[in-house]
C-alpha positions as CSV (number, residue, x, y, z in Angstrom):
1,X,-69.7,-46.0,42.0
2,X,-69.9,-42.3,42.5
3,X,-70.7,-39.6,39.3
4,X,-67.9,-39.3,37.2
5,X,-65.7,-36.3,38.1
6,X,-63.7,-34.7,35.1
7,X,-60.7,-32.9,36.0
8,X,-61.3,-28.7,35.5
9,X,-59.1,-26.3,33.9
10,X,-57.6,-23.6,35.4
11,X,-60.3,-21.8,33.2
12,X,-62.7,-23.4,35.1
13,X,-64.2,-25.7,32.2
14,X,-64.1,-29.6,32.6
15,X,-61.5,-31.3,30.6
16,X,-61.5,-34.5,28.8
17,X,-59.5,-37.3,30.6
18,X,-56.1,-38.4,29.1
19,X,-56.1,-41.8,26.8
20,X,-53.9,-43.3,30.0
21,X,-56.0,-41.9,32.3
22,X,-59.2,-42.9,31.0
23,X,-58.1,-46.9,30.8
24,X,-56.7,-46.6,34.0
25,X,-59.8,-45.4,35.7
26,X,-62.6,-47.8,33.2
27,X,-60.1,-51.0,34.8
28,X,-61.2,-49.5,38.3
29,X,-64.7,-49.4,37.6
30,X,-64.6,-52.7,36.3
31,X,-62.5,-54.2,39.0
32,X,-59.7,-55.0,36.4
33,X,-56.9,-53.5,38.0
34,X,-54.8,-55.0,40.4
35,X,-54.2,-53.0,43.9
36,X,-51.1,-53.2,46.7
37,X,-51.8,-52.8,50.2
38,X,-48.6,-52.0,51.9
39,X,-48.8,-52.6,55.1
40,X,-51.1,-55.6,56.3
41,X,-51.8,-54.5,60.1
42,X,-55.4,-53.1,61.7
43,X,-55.7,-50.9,58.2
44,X,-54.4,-53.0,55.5
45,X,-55.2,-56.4,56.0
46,X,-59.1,-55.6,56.2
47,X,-58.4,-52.9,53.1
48,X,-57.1,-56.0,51.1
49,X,-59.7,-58.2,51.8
50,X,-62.6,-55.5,51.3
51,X,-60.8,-55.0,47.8
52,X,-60.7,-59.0,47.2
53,X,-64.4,-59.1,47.7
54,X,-65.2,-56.1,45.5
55,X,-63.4,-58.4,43.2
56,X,-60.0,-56.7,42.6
57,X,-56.9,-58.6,42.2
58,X,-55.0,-58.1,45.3
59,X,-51.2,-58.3,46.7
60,X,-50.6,-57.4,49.9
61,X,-47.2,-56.4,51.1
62,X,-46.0,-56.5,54.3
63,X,-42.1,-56.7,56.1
64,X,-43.0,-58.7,58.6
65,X,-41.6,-62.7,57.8
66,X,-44.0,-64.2,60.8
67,X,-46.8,-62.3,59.7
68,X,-46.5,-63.3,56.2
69,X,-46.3,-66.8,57.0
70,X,-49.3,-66.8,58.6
71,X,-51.4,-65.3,56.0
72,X,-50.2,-67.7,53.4
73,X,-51.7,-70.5,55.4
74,X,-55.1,-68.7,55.4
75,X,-54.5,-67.8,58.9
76,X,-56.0,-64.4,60.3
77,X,-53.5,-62.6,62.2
78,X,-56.4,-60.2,63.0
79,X,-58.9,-61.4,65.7
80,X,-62.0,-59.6,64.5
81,X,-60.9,-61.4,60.9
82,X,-62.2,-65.0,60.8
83,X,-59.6,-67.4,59.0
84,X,-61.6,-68.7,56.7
85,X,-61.6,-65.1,54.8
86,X,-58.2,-65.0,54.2
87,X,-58.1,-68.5,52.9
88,X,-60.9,-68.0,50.9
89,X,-59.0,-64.6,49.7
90,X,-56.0,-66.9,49.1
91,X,-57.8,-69.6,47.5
92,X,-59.9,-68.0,44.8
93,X,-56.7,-66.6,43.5
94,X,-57.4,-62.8,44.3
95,X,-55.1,-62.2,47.4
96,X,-51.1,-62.3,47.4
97,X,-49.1,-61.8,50.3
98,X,-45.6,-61.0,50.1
99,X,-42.9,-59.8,51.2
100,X,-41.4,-58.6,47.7
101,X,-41.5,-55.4,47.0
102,X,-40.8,-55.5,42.9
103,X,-44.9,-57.0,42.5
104,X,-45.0,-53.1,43.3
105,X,-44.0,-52.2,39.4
106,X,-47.2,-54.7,38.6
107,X,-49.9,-52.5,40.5
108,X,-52.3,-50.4,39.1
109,X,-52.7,-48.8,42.5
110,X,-50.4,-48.8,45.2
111,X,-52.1,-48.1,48.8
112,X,-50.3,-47.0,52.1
113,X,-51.0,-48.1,55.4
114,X,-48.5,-48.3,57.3
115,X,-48.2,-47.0,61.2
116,X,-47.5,-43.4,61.8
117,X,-46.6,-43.2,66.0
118,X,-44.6,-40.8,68.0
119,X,-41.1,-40.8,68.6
120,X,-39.1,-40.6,71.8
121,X,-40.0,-36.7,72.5
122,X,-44.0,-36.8,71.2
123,X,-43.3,-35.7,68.0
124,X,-44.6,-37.3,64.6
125,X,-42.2,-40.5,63.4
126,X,-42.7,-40.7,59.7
127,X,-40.1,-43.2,59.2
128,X,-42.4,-46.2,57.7
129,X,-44.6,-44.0,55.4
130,X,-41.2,-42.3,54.1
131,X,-39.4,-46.1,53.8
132,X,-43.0,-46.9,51.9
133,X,-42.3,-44.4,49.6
134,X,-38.9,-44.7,48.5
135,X,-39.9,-48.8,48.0
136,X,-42.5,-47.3,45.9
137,X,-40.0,-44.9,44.0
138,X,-37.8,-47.7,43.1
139,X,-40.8,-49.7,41.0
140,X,-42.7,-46.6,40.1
141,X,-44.1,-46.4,36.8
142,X,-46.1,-44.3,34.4
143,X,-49.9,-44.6,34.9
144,X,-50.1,-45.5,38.5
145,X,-51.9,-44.0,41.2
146,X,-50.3,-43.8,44.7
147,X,-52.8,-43.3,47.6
148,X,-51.4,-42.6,51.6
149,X,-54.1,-43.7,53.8
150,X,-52.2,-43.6,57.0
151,X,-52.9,-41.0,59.7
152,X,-50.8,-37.7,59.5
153,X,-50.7,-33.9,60.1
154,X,-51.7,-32.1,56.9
155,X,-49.2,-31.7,54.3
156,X,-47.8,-35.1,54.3
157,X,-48.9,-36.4,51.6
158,X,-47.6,-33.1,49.2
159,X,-44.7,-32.6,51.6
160,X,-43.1,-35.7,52.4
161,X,-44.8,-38.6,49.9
162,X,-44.9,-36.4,46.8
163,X,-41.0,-35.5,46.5
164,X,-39.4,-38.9,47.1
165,X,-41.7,-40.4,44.4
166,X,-40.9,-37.1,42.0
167,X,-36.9,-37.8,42.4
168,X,-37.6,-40.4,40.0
169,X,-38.7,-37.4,37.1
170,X,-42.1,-38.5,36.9
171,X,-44.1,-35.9,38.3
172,X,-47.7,-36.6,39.9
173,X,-50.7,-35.3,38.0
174,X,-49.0,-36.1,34.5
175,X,-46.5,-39.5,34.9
176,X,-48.5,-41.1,37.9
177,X,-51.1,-39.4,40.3
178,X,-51.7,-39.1,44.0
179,X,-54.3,-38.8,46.8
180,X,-55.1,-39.0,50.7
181,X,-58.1,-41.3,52.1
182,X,-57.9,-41.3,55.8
183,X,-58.3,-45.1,56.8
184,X,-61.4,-44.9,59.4
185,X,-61.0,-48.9,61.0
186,X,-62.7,-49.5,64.7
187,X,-61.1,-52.7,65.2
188,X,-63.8,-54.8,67.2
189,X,-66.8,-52.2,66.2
190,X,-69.0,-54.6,64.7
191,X,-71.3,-52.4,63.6
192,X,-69.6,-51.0,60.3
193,X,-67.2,-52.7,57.8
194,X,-64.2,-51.0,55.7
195,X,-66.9,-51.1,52.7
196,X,-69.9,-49.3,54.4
197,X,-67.4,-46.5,55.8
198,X,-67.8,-43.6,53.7
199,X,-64.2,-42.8,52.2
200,X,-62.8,-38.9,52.3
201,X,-60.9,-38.6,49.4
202,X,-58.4,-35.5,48.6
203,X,-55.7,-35.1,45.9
204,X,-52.9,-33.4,44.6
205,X,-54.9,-32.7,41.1
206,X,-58.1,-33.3,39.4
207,X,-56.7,-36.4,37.5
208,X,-55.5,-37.6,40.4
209,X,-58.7,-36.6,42.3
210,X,-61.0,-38.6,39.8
211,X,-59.0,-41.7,39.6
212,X,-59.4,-42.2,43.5
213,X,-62.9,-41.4,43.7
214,X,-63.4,-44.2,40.8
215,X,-61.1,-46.7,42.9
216,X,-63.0,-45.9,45.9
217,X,-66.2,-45.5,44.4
218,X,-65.5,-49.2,43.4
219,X,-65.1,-50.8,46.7
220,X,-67.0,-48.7,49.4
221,X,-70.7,-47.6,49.2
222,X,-69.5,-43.8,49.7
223,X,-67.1,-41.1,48.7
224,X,-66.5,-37.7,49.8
225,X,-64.5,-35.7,47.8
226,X,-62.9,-33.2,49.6
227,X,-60.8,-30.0,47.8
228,X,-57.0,-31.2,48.6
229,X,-55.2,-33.7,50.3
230,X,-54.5,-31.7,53.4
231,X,-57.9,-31.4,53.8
232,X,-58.4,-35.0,53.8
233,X,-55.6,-35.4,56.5
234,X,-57.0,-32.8,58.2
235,X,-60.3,-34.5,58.7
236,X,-59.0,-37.4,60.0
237,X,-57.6,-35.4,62.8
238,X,-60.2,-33.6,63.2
239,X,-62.3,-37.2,64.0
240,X,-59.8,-38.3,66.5
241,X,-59.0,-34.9,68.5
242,X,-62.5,-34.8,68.6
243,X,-62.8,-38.1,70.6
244,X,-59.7,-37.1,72.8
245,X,-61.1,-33.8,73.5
246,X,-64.5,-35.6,74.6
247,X,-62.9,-38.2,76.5
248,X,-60.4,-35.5,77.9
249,X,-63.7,-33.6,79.2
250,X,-65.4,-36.6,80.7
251,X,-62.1,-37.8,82.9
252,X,-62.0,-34.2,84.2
253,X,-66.0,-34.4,85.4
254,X,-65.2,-37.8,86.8
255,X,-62.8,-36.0,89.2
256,X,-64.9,-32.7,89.7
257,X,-68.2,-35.1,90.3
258,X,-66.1,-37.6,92.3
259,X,-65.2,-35.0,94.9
260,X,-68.8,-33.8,94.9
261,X,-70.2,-37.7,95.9
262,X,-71.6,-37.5,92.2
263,X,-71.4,-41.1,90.7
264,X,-70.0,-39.9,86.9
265,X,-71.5,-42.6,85.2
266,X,-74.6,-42.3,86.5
267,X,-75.0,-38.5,85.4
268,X,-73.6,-39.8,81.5
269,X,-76.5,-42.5,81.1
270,X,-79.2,-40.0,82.6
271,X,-77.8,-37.0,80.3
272,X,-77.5,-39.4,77.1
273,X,-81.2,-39.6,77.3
274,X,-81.6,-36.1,75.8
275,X,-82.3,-36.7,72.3
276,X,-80.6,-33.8,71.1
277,X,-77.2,-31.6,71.9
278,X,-75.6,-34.3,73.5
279,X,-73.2,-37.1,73.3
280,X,-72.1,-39.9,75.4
281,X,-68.3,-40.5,75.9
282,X,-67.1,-42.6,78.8
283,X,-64.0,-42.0,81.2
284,X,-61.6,-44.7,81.6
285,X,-57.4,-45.4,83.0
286,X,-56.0,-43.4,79.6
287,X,-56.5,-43.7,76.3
288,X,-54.9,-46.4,74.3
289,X,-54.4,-47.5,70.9
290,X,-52.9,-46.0,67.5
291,X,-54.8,-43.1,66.8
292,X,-56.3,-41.3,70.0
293,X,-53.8,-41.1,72.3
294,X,-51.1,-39.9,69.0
295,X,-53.2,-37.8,66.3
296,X,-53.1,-34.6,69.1
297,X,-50.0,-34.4,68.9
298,X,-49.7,-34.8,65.1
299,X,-51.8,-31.5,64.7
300,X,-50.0,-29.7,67.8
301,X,-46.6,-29.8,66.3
302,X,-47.6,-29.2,62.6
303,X,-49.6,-25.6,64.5
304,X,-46.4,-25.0,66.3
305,X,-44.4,-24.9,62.6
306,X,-47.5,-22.2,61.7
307,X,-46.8,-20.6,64.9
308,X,-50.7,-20.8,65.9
309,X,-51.0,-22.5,69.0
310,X,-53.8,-25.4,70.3
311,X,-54.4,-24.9,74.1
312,X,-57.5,-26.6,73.8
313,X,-56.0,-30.1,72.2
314,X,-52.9,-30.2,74.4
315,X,-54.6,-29.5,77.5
316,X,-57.0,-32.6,76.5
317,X,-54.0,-34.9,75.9
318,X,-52.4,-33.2,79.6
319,X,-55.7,-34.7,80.9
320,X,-55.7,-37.5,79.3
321,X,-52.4,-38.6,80.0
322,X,-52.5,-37.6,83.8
323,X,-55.4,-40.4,84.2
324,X,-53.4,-43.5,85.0
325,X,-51.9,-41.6,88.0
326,X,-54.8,-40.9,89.3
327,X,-56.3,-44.3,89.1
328,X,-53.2,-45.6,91.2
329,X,-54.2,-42.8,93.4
330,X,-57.6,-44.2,93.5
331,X,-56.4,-47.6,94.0
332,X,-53.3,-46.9,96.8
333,X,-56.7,-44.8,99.1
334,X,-58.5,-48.2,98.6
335,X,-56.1,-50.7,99.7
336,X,-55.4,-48.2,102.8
337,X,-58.9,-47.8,103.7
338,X,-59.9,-51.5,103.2
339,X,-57.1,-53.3,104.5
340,X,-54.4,-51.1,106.2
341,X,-52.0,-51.5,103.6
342,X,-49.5,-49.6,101.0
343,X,-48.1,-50.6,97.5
344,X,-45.2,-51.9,98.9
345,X,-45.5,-55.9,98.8
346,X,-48.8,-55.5,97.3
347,X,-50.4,-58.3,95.2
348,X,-52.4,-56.3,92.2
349,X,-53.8,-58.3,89.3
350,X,-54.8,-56.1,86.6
351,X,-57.1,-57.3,84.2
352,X,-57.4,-56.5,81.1
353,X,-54.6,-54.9,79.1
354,X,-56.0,-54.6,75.4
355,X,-56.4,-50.9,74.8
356,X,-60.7,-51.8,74.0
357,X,-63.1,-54.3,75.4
358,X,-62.5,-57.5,73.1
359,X,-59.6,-56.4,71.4
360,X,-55.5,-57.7,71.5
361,X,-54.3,-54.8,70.3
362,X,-51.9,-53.2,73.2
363,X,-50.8,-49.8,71.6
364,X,-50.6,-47.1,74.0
365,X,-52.7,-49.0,76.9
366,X,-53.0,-47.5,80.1
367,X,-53.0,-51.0,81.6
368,X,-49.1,-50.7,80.6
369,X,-48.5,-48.0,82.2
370,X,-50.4,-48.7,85.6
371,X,-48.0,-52.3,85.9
372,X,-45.4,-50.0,85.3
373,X,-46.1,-47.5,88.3
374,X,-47.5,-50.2,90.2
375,X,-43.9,-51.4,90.3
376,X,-42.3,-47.9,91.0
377,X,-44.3,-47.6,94.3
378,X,-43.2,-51.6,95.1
379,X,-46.1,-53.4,94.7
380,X,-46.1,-56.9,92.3
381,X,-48.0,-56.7,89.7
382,X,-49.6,-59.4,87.4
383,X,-52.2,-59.0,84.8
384,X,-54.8,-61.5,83.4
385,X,-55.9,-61.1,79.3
386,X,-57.8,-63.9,77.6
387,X,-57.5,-62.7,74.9
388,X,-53.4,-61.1,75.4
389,X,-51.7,-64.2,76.4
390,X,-48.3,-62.5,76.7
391,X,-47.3,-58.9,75.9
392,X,-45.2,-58.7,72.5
393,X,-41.3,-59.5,72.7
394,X,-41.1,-56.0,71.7
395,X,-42.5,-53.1,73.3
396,X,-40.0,-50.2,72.8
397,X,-42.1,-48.0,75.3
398,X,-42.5,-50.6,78.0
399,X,-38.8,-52.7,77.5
400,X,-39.6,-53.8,81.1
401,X,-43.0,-55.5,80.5
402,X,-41.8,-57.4,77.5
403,X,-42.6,-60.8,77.7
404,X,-44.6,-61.0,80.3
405,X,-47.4,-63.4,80.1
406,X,-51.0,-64.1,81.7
407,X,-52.0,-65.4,84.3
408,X,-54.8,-67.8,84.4
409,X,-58.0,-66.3,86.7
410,X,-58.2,-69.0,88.8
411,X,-59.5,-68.8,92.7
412,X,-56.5,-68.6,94.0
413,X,-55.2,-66.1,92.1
414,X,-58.1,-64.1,92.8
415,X,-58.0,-64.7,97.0
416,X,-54.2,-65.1,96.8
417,X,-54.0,-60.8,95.4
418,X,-54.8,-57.9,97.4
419,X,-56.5,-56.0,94.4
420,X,-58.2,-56.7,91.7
421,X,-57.8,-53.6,89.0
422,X,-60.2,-53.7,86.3
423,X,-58.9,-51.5,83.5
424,X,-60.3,-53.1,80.3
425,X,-64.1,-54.9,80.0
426,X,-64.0,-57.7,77.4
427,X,-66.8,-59.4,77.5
428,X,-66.6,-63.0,79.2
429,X,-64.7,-62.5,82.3
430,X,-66.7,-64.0,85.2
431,X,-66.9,-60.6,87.0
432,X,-69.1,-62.1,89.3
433,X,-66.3,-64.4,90.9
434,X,-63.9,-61.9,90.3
435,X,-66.7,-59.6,92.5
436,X,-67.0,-62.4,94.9
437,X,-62.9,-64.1,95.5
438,X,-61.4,-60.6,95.7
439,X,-60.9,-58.9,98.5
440,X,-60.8,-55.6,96.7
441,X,-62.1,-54.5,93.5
442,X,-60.6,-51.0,92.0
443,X,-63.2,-50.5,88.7
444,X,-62.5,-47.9,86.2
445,X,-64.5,-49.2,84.1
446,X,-67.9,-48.8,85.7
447,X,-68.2,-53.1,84.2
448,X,-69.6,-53.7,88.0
449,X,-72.0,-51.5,88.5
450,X,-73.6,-52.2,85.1
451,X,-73.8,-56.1,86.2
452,X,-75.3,-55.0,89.7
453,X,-72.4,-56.4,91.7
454,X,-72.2,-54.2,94.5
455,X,-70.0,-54.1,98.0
456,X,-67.6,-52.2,100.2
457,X,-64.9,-54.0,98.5
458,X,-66.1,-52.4,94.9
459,X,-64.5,-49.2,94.6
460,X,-64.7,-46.8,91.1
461,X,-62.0,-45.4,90.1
């Protein structure tokens, strides 16, 4: 657990913690308190169980019935999440799943994760961490703290989260308190779990500001404190535009190295040798996923309320969102040169439609896309997961694709297409047969080239 922090006057001299205060954060410490996780998704199901193992009491909220269901027969809805950790969870008595929102009134802390995408023009959708709040509102009660952890443009947390729960006339910093700790999940990065991620913590005041630091001091095996919560939302931005910018650069060498004969993946794994100054980021069909492809546009739109503008980010996400054209450019040249042939009444398999290598999650892939403009130029798509055995029943930008389910990577699927279009590399596929059945392999991966398959019929895209 991190130093104690003591709130400071406006004099600038440390202050003794209130009575409330002071029990409040001694039941964190102790992992005495019990915490809610709204929101039981990519964030909040591994928060939960990371705060069942540092030995918190734990309930876990959620408005999804099937997901619930699941959970409460120890059943992972998570793939990177074993089964037996949730019904361990369950078992020992320290995890609750529910879908009733009055255990809220019974939490010492109340944690948000819930998603924060775009609307139908680009611009921020709030909706589920407002709803969140005004659920919260209706059980709030003196004493408890309120943390967002969902990813936002700076200001949220003061802005939007602080006045719905103040409309009850408790007011944060004196009745209850609130914070911002950026969740940092890689869903399938095996390397670091929720508790060995250092947490950025920022709050609306000092009481607020030591009570979250104590929580998270008691659950992860670092905290940063940083001065306010926009700053915290601001570094979580900051992380992800960083990535996009990155990726944004490396798509736009693939093309300028491309035209030059220059093999782009070749030039990243020579250049990452350089101990120092440089880092390796790899191009790909798009981004995908929840945070990547959206947090740009979070911090665009707040700039544009400031009137300071960001070039730099938007021309990254212009880049970034031009690539799955380009790849259906990539592969429309291949099927002319390698077999005399158009889109129209093309056969395309694309494999792989998880947004990451080994990974379900379908948020913002570009495979989605590329069926979908694979379509538009008449060709007949079909893709092949193992581990997406059909595409959610809902997909509100993709109403087409709903539905649509796998097919199994058989040898006649394979001969029977005229392309094969790799746009996600989860480990176990047989590239090999995939290499050797099809008559044309469009990679924008690089996935063949690292396994030595070679031929006129591989093509990088």
């Amino acid at each position: 657990m991190p130093d104690t922090i003591l709130p400071i006057s406006p004099a600038g001299l440390a202050m003794p913690p209130c009575r409330g205060e002071e029990a409040l954060a001694a039941r964190f410490a102790n992992r005495q308190a019990r915490i809610a996780v709204i929101g039981l998704g990519y964030v909040g199901l591994p928060l939960a169980l990371t705060l069942v193992a540092a030995g918190f009491a734990t309930t876990g909220l959620d408005s999804d019935g099937t997901k619930l269901a699941r959970l409460a027969a120890g059943e992972s809805t998570l793939r990177q999440i074993p089964n037996d950790r949730v019904a361990s969870a369950l078992r020992e008595g320290r995890l609750t799943v529910t879908g009733s929102w009055s255990c809220l009134a019974e939490a010492d802390a109340v944690l948000i994760c819930v998603p924060t995408p775009l609307g139908r023009y680009r611009e921020p959708d709030l909706s589920a961490v407002e709803a969140a709040a005004r659920r919260i509102a209706a059980h709030l009660r003196p004493g408890q703290l309120v943390v967002l952890e969902s990813t936002t443009w700076p200001g949220t947390t003061r802005e939007v989260v602080q006045p719905v729960l103040e409309a009850t006339g408790l007011v944060a910093g004196r009745d209850f308190y609130l914070a911002y700790s950026p969740e940092r999940e890689d869903p399938g990065n095996t390397a670091y779990r929720t508790a060995t991620i250092p947490r950025v913590v920022g709050a609306a005041d000092p009481e607020s500001q030591r009570l979250a630091l104590v929580l998270y001091g008691a659950v992860t095996e670092r905290v940063v404190p940083v001065r306010s919560p926009e700053t915290a939302e601001a570094v979580k931005l900051t992380e992800n535009i960083f990535r996009a910018v990155n990726i944004a650069l490396v798509n736009e060498l693939k093309q300028v190295f491309g035209a030059m004969g220059i093999d782009v993946w070749e030039v990243i794994e020579a250049a990452r040798t350089k101990p120092f100054g440089y880092m390796p980021f790899q191009p790909g069909p798009g981004l995908g996923g929840h945070c990547i492809p959206v947090d740009p546009f979070y911090l665009a739109w707040k700039a544009r309320a400031h009137g300071v503008p960001t070039r730099f980010v938007e021309l990254a996400g212009e880049i970034n969102t031009a690539m799955p054209l380009l790849v259906l450019e990539a592969l429309g040249r291949a099927l002319d040169t390698t077999q005399g042939r158009g889109f129209r009444g093309s056969r395309i398999l694309v494999l792989g439609v998880g947004y990451k290598p080994n990974l379900e999650d379908v948020r913002e892939s570009p495979a989605l896309r590329l069926i979908e403009l694979i379509e538009q130029r008449g060709g007949v798509p079909a893709y092949h997961d193992p581990l997406v055995p059909a595409l959610p029943a809902t997909l509100p930008d993709h109403p087409s694709l709903a539905g649509r389910r796998s097919l199994p990577l058989d040898d006649a699927v394979l001969r029977d297409c005229h392309a094969v279009l790799i746009t996600t590399d989860h480990d176990g596929v047989d590239y090999p047969r995939i290499a050797a059945l099809a008559p044309l392999v469009v990679d924008t991966r690089n996935i063949c080239a690292r396994l030595g398959l070679t031929g006129a019929h591989i093509v990088k895209a």
